[in-house]
C-alpha positions as CSV (number, residue, x, y, z in Angstrom):
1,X,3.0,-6.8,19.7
2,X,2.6,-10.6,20.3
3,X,3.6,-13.3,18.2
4,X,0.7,-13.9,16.4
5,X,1.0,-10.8,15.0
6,X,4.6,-11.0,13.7
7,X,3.6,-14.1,12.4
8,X,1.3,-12.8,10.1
9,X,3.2,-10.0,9.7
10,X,6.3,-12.7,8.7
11,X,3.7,-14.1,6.2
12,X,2.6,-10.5,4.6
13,X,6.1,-9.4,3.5
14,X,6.9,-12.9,2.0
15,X,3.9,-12.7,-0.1
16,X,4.3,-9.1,-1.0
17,X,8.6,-9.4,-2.8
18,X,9.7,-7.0,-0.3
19,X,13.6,-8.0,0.0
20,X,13.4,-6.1,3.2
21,X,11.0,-4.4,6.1
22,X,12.0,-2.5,9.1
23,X,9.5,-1.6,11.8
24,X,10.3,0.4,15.0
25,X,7.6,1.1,17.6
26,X,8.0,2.5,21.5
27,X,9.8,-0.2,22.8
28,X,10.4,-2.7,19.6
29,X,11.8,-3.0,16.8
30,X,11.8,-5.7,14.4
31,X,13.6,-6.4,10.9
32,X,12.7,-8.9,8.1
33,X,14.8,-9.7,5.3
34,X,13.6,-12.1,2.7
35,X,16.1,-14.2,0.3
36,X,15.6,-16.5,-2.7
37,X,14.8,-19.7,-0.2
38,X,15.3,-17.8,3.2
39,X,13.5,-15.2,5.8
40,X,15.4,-13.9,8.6
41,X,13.6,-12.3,11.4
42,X,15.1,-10.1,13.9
43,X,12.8,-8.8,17.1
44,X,14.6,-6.4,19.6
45,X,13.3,-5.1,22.4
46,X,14.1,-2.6,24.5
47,X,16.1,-3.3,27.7
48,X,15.2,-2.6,31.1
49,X,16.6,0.7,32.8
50,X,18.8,0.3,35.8
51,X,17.3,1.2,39.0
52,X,13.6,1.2,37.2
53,X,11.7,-1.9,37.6
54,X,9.8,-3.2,34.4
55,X,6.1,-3.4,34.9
56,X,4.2,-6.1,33.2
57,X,0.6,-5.7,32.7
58,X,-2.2,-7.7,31.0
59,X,-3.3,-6.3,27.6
60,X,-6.2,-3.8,27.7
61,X,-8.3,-3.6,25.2
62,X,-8.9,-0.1,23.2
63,X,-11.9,1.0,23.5
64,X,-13.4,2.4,20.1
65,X,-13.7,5.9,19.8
66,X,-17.1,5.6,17.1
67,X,-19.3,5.9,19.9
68,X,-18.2,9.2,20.9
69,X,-17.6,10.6,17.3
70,X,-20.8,12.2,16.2
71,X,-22.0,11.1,12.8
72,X,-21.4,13.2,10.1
73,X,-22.9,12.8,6.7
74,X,-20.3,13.5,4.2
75,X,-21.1,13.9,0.9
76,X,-18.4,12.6,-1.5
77,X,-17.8,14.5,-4.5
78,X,-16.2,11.3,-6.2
79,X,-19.0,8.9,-5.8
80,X,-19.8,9.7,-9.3
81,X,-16.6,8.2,-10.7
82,X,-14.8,4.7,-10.7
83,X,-11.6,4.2,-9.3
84,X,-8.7,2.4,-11.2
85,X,-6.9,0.0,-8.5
86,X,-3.4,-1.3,-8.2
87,X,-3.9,-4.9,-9.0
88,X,-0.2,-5.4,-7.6
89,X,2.5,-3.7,-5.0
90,X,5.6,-2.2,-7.0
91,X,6.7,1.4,-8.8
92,X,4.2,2.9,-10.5
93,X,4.9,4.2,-14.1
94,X,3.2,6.7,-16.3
95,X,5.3,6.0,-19.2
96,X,6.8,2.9,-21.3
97,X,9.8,4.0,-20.7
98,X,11.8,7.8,-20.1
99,X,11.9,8.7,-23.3
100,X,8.2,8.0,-24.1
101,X,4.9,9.8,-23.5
102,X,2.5,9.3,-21.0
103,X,0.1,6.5,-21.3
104,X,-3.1,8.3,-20.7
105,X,-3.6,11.9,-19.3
106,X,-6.3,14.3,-17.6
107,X,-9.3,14.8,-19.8
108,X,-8.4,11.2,-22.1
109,X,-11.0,9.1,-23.2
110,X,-10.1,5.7,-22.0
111,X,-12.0,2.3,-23.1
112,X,-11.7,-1.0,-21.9
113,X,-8.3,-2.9,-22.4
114,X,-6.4,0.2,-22.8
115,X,-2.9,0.4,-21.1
116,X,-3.0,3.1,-18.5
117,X,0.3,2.6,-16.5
118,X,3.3,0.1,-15.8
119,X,3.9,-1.3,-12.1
120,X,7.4,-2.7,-12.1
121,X,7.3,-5.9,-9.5
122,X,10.5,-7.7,-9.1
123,X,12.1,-6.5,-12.0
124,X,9.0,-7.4,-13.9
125,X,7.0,-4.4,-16.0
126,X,3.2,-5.0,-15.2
127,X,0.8,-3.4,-18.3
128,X,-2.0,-2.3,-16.3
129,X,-4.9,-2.7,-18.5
130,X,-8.2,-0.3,-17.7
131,X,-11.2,-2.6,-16.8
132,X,-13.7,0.3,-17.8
133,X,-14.7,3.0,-20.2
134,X,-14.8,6.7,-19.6
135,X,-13.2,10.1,-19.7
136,X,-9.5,10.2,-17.2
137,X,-11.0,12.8,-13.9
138,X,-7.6,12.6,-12.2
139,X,-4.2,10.8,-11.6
140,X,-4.0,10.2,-7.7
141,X,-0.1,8.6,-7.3
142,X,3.1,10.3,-9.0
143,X,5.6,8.9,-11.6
144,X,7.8,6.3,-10.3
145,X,6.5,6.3,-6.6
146,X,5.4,2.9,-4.9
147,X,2.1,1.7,-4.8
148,X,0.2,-1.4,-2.2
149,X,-1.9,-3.5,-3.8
150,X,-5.5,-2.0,-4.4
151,X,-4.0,1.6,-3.9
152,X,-6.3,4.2,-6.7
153,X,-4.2,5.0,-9.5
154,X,-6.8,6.8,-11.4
155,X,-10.6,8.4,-11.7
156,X,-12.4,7.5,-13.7
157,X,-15.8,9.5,-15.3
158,X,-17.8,6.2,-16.7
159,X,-20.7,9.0,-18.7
């Protein structure tokens, strides 16, 4: 991983509210913790064994493994419907609140500007409004699990 890429990886998680991000590959691992005003970054990598000497070598490119994949038309049995996005990252909520009912279910009719979920963001409750009209096909993330931004929530049948 060069610096570029932490960089921009720096940059992602101080956009995104994440208070903190921990990522471990083969032989690094780095740790980011955002404050109110502050980001610390810590990088550590792995030290060399005694007795083995470390070999460096020049970056290799991958090669891309399309060109020995054989094309395979796929026929996808959700083409028909729209999907309902994240707009935000956060905790995805079915309900107001624990006590109340689902916003929407399998098999509702939905129109435009109806509520269809809360995604809590730093303490903030998000109304996620539905941008179309149709009948709910299926819910594609749980109650209360975490969502990225432009994650599906939700099919949509528009007829």
């Amino acid at each position: 991983m060069d610096i570029k890429e932490i960089q921009s990886l720096i940059k992602f998680v101080a956009k995104s509210g994440a208070s903190e991000v921990k990522l471990e590959m083969k032989d690094v691992k780095i740790t980011i913790k955002t404050g109110a005003s502050k980001t610390e970054t810590t990088i550590l990598q792995a030290a060399p064994v005694a007795g083995i000497p470390q070999m460096h070598s020049p970056a290799t490119p991958i090669e891309s493994q399309a060109a020995e994949t054989p094309v395979v038309d796929v026929v996808d049995e959700n083409a028909n419907y729209i999907t309902v996005k994240s707009p935000i990252i956060g905790t995805f909520y079915r309900k107001p609140s624990p006590d109340k009912p689902v916003f929407i279910e399998v098999g509702d009719v939905i129109k435009e500007g109806d509520t269809v979920c809360v995604i809590e963001a730093m303490k903030l409750f998000n109304e996620i409004e539905s941008e179309v009209s149709g009948k709910i096909i299926k819910v594609l993330v749980d109650d209360s699990s975490p969502v990225e931004f432009d994650q599906p929530l939700f099919l949509v049948d528009p007829s």
